[in-house]
Structures are given as C-alpha cells and as structure tokens.
DRENTOR-360373 format. One record per residue (C-alpha): residue in three letters; residue number from 0; x, y, z. Coordinates in steps of 0.001 Angstrom, whole numbers, plus 500000, padded with zeros to 6 digits. Example, Ala and Ser with C-alpha at 12.3 -4.5 7.8 and 13.67 -1.06 7.14 Angstrom:
# DRENTOR-360373
rec code->ALA; pos->0; xx->512300; yy->495500; zz->507800
rec code->SER; pos->1; xx->513670; yy->498940; zz->507140
***
This chain:
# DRENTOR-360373
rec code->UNK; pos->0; xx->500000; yy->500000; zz->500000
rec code->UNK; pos->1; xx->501353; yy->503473; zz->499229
rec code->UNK; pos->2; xx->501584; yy->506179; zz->501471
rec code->UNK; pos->3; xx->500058; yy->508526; zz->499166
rec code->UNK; pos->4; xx->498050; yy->508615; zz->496137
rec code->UNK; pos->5; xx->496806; yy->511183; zz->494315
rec code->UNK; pos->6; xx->494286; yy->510716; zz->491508
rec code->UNK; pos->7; xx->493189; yy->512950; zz->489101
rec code->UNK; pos->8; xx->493594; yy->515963; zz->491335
rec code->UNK; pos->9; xx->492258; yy->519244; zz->489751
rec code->UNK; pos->10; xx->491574; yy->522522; zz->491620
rec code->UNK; pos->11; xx->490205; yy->525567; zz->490279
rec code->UNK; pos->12; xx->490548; yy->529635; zz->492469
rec code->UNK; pos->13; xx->488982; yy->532694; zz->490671
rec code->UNK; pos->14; xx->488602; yy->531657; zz->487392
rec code->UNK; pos->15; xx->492774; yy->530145; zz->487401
rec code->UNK; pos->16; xx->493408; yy->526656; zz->487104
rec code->UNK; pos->17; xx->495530; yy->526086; zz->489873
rec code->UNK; pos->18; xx->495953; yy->522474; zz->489757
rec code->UNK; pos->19; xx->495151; yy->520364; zz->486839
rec code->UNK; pos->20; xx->494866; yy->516751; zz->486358
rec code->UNK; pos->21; xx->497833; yy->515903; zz->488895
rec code->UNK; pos->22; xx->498339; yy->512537; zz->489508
rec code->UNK; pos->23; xx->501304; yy->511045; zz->492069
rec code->UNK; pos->24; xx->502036; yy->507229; zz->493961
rec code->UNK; pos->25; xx->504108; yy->507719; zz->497490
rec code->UNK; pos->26; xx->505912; yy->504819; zz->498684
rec code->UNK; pos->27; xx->506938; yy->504349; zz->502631
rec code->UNK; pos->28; xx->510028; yy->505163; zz->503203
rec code->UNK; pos->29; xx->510599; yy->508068; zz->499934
rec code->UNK; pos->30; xx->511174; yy->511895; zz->499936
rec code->UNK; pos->31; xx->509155; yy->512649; zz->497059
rec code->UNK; pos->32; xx->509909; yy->516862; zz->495826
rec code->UNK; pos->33; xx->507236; yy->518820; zz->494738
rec code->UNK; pos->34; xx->508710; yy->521521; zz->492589
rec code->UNK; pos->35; xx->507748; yy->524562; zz->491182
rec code->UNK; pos->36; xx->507985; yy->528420; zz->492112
rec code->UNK; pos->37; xx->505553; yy->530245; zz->494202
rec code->UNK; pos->38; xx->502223; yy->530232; zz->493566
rec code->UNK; pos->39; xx->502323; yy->527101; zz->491879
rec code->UNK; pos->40; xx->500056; yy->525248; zz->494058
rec code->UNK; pos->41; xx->502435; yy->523240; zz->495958
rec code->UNK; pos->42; xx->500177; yy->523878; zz->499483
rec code->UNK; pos->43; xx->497117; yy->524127; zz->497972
rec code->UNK; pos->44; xx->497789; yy->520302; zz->496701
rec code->UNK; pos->45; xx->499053; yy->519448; zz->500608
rec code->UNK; pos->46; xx->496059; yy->521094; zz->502131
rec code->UNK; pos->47; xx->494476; yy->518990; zz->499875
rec code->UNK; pos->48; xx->496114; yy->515619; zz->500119
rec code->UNK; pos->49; xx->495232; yy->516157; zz->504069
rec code->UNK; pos->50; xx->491942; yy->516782; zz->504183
rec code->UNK; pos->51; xx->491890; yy->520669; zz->504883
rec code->UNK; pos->52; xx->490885; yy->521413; zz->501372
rec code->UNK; pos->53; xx->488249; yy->519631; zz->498800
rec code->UNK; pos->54; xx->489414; yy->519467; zz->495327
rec code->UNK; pos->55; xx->487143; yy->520705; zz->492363
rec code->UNK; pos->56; xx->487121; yy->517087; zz->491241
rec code->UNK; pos->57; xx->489674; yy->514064; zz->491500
rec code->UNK; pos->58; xx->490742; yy->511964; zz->494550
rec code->UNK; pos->59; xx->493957; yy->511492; zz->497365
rec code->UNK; pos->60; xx->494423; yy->508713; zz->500119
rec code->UNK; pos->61; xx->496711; yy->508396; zz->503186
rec code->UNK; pos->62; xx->497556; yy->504953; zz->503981
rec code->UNK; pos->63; xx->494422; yy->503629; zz->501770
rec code->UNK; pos->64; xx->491892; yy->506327; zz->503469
rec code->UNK; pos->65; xx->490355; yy->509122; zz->501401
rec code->UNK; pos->66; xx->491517; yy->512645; zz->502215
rec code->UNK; pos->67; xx->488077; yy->514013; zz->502905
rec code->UNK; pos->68; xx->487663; yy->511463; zz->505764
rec code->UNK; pos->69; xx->490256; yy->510930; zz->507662
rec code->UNK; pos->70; xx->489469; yy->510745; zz->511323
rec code->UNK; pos->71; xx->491896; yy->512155; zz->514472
rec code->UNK; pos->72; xx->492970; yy->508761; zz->514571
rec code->UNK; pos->73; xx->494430; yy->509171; zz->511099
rec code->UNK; pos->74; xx->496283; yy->512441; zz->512267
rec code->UNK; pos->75; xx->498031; yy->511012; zz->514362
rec code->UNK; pos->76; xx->499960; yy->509261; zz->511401
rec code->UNK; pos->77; xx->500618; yy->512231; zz->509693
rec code->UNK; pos->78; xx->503154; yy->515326; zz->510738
rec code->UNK; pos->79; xx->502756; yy->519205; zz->509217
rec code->UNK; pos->80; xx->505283; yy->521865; zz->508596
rec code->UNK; pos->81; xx->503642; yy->524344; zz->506936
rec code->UNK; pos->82; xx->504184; yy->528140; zz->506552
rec code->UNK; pos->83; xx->502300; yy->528916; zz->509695
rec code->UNK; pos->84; xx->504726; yy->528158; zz->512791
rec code->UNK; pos->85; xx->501915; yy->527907; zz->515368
rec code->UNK; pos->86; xx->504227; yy->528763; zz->518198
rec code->UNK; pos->87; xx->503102; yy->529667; zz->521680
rec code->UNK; pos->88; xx->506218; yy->532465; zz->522001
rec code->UNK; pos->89; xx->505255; yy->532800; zz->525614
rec code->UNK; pos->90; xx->506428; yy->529412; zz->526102
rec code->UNK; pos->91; xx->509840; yy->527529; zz->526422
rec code->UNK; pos->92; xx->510512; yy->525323; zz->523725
rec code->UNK; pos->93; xx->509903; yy->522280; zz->526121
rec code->UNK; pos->94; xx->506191; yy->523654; zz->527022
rec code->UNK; pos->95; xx->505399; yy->524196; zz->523666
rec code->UNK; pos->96; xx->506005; yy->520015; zz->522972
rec code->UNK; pos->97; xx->504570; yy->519335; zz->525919
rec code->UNK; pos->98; xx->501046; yy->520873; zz->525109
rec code->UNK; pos->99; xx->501221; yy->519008; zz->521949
rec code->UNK; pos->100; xx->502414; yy->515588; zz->523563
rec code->UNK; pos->101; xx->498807; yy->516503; zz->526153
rec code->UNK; pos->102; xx->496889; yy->516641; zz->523818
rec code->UNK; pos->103; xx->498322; yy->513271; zz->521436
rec code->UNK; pos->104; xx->498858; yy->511591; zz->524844
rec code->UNK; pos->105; xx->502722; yy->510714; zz->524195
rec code->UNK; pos->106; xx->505083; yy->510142; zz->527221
rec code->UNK; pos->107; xx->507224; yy->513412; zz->528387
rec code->UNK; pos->108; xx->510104; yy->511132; zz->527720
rec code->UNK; pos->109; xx->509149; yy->511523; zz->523849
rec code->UNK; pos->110; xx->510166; yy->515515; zz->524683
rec code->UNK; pos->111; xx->513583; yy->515459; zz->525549
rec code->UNK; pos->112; xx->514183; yy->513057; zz->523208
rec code->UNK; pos->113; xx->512861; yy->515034; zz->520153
rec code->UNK; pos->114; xx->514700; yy->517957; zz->521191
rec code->UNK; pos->115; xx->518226; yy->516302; zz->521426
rec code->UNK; pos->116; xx->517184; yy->515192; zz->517662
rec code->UNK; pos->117; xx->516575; yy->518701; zz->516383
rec code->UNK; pos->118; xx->519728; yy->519878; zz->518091
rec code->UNK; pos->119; xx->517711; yy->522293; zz->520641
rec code->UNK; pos->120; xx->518549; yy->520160; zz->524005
rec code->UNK; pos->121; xx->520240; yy->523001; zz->525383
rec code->UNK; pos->122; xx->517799; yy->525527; zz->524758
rec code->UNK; pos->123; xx->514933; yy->523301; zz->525942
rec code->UNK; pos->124; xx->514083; yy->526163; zz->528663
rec code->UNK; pos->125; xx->514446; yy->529105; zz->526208
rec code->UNK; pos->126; xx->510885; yy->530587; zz->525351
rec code->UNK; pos->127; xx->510300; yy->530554; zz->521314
rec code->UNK; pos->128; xx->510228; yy->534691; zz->521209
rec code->UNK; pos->129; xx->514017; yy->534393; zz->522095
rec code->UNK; pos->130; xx->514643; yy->531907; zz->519396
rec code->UNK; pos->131; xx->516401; yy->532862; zz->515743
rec code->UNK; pos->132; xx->514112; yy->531733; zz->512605
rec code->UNK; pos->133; xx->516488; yy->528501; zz->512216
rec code->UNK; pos->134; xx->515679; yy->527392; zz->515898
rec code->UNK; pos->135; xx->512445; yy->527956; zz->515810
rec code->UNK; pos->136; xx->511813; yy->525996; zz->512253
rec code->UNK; pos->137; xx->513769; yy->523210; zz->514118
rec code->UNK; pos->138; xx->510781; yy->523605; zz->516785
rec code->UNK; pos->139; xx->508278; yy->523266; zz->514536
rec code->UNK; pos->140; xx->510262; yy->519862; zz->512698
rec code->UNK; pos->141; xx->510476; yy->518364; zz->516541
rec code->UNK; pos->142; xx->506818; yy->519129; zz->516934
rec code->UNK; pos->143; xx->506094; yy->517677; zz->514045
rec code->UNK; pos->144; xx->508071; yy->514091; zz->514221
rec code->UNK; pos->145; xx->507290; yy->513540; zz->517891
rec code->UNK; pos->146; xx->504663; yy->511160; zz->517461
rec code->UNK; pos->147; xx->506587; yy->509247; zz->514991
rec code->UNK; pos->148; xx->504528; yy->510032; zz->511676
rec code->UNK; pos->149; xx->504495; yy->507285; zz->508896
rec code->UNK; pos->150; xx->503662; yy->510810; zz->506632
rec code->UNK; pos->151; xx->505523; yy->513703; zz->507115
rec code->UNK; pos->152; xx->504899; yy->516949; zz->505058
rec code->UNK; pos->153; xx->507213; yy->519684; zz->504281
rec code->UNK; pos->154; xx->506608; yy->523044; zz->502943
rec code->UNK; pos->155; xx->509439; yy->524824; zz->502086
rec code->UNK; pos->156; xx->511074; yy->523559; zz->505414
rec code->UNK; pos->157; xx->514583; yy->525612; zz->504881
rec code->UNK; pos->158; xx->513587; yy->528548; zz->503367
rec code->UNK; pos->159; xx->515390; yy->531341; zz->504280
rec code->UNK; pos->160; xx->517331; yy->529290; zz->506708
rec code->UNK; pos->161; xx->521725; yy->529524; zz->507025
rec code->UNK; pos->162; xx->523549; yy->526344; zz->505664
rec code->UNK; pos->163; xx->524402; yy->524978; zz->509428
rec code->UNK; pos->164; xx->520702; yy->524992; zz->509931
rec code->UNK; pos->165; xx->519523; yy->523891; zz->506780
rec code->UNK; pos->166; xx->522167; yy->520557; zz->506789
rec code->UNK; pos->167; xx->520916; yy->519757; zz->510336
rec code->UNK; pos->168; xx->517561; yy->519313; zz->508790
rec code->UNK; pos->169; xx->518655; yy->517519; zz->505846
rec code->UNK; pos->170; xx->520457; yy->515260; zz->508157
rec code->UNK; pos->171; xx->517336; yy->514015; zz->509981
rec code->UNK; pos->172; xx->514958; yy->514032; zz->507087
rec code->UNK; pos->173; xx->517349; yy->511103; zz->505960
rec code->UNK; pos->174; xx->517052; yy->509584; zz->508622
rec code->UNK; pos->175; xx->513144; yy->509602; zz->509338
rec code->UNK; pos->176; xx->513877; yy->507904; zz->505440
rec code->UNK; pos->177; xx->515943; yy->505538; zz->506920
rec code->UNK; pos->178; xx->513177; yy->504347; zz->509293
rec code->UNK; pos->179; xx->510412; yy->504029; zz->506679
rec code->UNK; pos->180; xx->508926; yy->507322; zz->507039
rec code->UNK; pos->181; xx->507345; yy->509094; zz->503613
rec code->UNK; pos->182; xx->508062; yy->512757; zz->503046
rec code->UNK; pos->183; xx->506705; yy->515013; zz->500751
rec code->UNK; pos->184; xx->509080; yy->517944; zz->500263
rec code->UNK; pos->185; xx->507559; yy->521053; zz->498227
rec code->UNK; pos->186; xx->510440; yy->523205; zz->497378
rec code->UNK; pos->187; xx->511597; yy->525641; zz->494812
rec code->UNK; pos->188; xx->515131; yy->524706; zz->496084
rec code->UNK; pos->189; xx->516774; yy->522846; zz->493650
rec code->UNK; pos->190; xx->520210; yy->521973; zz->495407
rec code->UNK; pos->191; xx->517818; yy->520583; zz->498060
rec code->UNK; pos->192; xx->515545; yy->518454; zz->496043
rec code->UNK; pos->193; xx->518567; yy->517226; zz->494323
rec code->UNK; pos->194; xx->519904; yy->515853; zz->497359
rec code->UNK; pos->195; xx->517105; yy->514372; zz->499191
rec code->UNK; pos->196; xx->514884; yy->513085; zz->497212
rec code->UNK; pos->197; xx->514265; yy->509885; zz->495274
rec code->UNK; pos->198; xx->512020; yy->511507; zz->493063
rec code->UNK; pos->199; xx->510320; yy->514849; zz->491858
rec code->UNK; pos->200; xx->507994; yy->516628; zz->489783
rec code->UNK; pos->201; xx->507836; yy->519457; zz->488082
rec code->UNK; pos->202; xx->505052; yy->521629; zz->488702
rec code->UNK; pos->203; xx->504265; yy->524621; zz->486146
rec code->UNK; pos->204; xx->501310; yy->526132; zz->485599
rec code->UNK; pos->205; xx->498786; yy->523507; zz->487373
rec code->UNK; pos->206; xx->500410; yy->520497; zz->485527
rec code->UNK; pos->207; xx->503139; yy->518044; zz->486106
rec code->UNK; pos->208; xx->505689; yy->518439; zz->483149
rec code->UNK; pos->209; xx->508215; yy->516016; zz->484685
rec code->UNK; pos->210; xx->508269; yy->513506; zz->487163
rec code->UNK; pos->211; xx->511428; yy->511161; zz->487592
rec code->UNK; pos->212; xx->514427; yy->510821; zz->490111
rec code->UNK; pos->213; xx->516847; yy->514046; zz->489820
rec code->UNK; pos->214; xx->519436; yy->512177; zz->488257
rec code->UNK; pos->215; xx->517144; yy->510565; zz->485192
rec code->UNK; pos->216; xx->515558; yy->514074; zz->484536
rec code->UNK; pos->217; xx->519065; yy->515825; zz->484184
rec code->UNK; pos->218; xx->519969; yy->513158; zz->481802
rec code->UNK; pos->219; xx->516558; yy->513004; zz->479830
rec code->UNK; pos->220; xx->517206; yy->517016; zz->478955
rec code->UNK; pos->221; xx->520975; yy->516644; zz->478402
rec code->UNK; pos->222; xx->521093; yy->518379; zz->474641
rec code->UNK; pos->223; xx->524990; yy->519103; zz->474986
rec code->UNK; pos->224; xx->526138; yy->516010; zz->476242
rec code->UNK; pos->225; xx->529505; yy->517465; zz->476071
rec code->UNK; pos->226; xx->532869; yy->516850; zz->478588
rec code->UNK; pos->227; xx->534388; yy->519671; zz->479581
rec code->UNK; pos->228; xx->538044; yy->519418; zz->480679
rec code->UNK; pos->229; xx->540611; yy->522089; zz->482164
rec code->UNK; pos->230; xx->544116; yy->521601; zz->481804
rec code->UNK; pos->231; xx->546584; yy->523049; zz->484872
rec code->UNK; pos->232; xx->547589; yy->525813; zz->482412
rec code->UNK; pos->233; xx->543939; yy->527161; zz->482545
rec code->UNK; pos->234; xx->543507; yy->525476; zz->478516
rec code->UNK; pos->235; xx->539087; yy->524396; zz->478732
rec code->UNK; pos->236; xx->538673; yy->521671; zz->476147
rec code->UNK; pos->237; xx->534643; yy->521314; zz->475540
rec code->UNK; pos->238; xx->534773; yy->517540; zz->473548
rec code->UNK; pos->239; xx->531666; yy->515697; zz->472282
rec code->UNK; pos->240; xx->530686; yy->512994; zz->474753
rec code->UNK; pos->241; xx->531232; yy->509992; zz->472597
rec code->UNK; pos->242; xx->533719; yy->507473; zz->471283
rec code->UNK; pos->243; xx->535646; yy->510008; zz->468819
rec code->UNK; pos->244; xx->536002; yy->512149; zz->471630
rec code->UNK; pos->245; xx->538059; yy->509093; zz->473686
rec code->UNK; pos->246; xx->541226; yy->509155; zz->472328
rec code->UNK; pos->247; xx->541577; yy->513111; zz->472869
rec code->UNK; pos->248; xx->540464; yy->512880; zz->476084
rec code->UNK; pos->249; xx->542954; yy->509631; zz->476633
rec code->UNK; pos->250; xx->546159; yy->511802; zz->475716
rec code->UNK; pos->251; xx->544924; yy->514562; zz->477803
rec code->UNK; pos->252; xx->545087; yy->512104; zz->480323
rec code->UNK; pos->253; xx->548662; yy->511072; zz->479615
rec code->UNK; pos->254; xx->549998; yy->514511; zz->480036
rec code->UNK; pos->255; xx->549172; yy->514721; zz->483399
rec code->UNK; pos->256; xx->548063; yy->517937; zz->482648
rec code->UNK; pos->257; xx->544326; yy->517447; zz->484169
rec code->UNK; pos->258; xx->542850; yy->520268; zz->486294
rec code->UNK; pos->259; xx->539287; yy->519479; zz->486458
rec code->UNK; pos->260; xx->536444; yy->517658; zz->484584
rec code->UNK; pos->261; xx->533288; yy->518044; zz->484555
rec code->UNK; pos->262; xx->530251; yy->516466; zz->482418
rec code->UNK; pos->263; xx->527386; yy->519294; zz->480861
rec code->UNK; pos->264; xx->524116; yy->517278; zz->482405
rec code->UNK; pos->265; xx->522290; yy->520654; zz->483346
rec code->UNK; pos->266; xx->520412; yy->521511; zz->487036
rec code->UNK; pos->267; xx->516645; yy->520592; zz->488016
rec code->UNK; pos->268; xx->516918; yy->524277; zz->487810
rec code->UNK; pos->269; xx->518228; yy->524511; zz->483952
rec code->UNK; pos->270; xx->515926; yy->521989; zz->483063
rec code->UNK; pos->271; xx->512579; yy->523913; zz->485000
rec code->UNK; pos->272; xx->514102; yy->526745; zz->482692
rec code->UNK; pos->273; xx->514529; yy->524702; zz->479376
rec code->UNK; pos->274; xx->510503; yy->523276; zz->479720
rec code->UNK; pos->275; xx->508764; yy->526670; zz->480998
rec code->UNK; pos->276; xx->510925; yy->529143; zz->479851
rec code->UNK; pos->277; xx->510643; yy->530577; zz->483670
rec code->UNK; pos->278; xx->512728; yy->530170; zz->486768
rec code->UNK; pos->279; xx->512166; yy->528448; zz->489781
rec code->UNK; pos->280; xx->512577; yy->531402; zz->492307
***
C-alpha cells in the first residue's frame, strides 16, 4: 500500500486553474519533491492531500483512506510543517512540545528526546520569542516528528534558513527515510531536492511536466552532452561525449596535465528553465 496517492487531482481559484489533472504514487520510506515556484500550488495540493481542502474534482488517500475522511485517529499518522509556525512564544521550547504531547497523549520522555534530535537540548528552557528563525523551524520539525509520523509533510522547510541549519535538517529528514517514514518535500530549492529526494515533479502552471528521480531528469534534457576538461595551464577543452572524443580525452590524460572535469548534464533548475521558459525562484 502506498503512502500517498493522488488521483486525478484538479483545483480551480477565481477563474485560474491552479491544479490540473495531477496525479502522484508515494511509497513508505521516499522523499518525494514537489517543485515549482511560488504560487504554483504546491500547498494548495498538501492542504488537499490532508483533508483541509476539497478538490474541484479528483481523489487522494493516506495509507488507503480518502483525504476528505480521515478521522483524528488518522492524524496522528501524519506530521505538518507548513508556513504557519503555530508557536506559543510565551512558552519555552519544552512547554510548547509538551502541550502538543497533552493533547496526542505521548510520554514526556518523547520531549527530551525530540529535542536532542533537532539539536535544541540546550535551549529546551528558552521561550520561542528568544529563538532565531532557524531554531524555531527546528521547533516546529520536533513538533512535528514527535509522534513518529508514517507521513511527514514539508513546505518549504529551509527557506530562508543559514547552511548549518539547513544541513541539520537535511540530516534528519534522511534519517526519518531511513526508518520508513514518507516525506513530501515542496520546494523551489533545487540543490535541496537534488539531494534528498528519490524523486520529483515538476510543477508549472497547474500540471506536472516532469516527474522522475533528479538524476534521470538531468539526463533526459541533456542536449549538449559534452565533457568539459581544464588543463593546469587554465587550457578548457569542451569535447563531444562519445567514442571520437576518447582518444583526445585519453592523451589529455597522459599529460598529466588534468585540472578538472566536469560532464554538461544541466540543474533541476536549467531543466525547470529549458521546459517553461521561467525560473524556479
């Protein structure tokens, strides 16, 4: 059984087709990117997918069970990050997960053991209006993942956030992977979706216009296929990437004189570019 499907998915505000015909299989255990630039409908389709919003027509399941009736039981399978923290800032980090462990009835030990996860141990007695935007999107994460989702939904979980913050993040969305949980990642980060996630689509103007893992749709849209090699003595040789190309490239390794290769397979990025003639930003 997936952890998501998506049928036929179609969604219509004011006249603008905001999602159209979008169709998508989860398995346990994947980060699966959502990718397109805002305004694309990347939350509207999560608000769908968890039963906040009705589509126009089409269907989506969690774990088998239609979106538009999932029961609290069914929440508790599923964890949010969304673009609305809903922080107490009044409250220390640890009272904000323990109103939320109340109210899903999860032992206190749960707390302190989510916290040491996200990295925010030490700051456990800190309230959240003395936190920086990294440490408080770790908050959210931790309150999210305490009850051990099987679903986990992301949206736009590092934007804006410094690298130290953003790998920490990266770091444990691998390993909820690791333990069988599914993600769904909506991002217009393309270094990001690159790293994490098995697969993506490409979301541009209410349609999907390229689903795949990262590495197959680089390749797929590779029109140069070329090698490009620097010598030491700052010579860039740009060579064909095929069997005439070998022997060239052969000598150039015999002179020792290598700097730096590098193959021309373009960026989720390039390739958003290439298909829509927009960018991602």
């Amino acid at each position: 059984m997936e952890a998501i499907r998506i049928e036929n998915i179609c969604k219509l505000f004011s006249q603008k087709q905001v999602l159209n015909d979008i169709c998508i299989e989860i398995e346990k255990g994947e980060i699966f990117g959502l990718l397109g630039p805002s305004g694309a409908g990347k939350t509207t389709l999560i608000h769908i997918i968890t039963g906040q919003l009705a589509p126009d027509s089409g269907k989506s399941y969690i774990l088998g069970k239609n979106s538009l009736k999932l029961s609290h039981d069914d929440y508790t399978h599923i964890g949010l990050v969304l673009d609305q923290e809903g922080l107490y800032t009044r409250l220390s980090c640890y009272d904000n997960l323990a109103l939320f462990a109340s109210i899903y009835q999860l032992d206190k030990a749960k707390i302190e053991k989510v916290l040491k996860q996200v990295h925010l141990y030490d700051d456990r007695k800190k309230t959240v209006s003395e936190l920086s935007k990294g440490m408080r999107q770790r908050l959210v994460l931790a309150r999210a993942i305490m009850h051990e989702p099987q679903i986990l939904f992301l949206d736009e979980p590092t934007s804006g956030l410094d690298p130290a913050t953003t790998l920490k993040i990266h770091n444990l969305l691998l390993e909820l992977k690791d333990k069988g949980t599914a993600i769904f990642l909506t991002t217009h980060n393309m270094e990001e979706a690159a790293k994490l996630c098995h697969r993506v689509a490409l979301l541009h103007e209410g349609k999907i216009i390229e689903c795949d893992s990262p590495v197959t749709i680089c390749e797929r849209h590779n029109d140069l296929n070329k090698v490009i090699i620097t010598t030491k003595d700052h010579q860039k040789y740009i060579l064909n990437n095929n069997r005439e190309s070998a022997q060239h490239i052969y000598q150039l390794f015999q002179s020792e004189n290598i700097q730096s290769i590098h193959s021309s397979e373009p960026t989720l990025g390039n390739v958003f570019i290439s298909l829509t003639g927009k960018e991602l930003g």
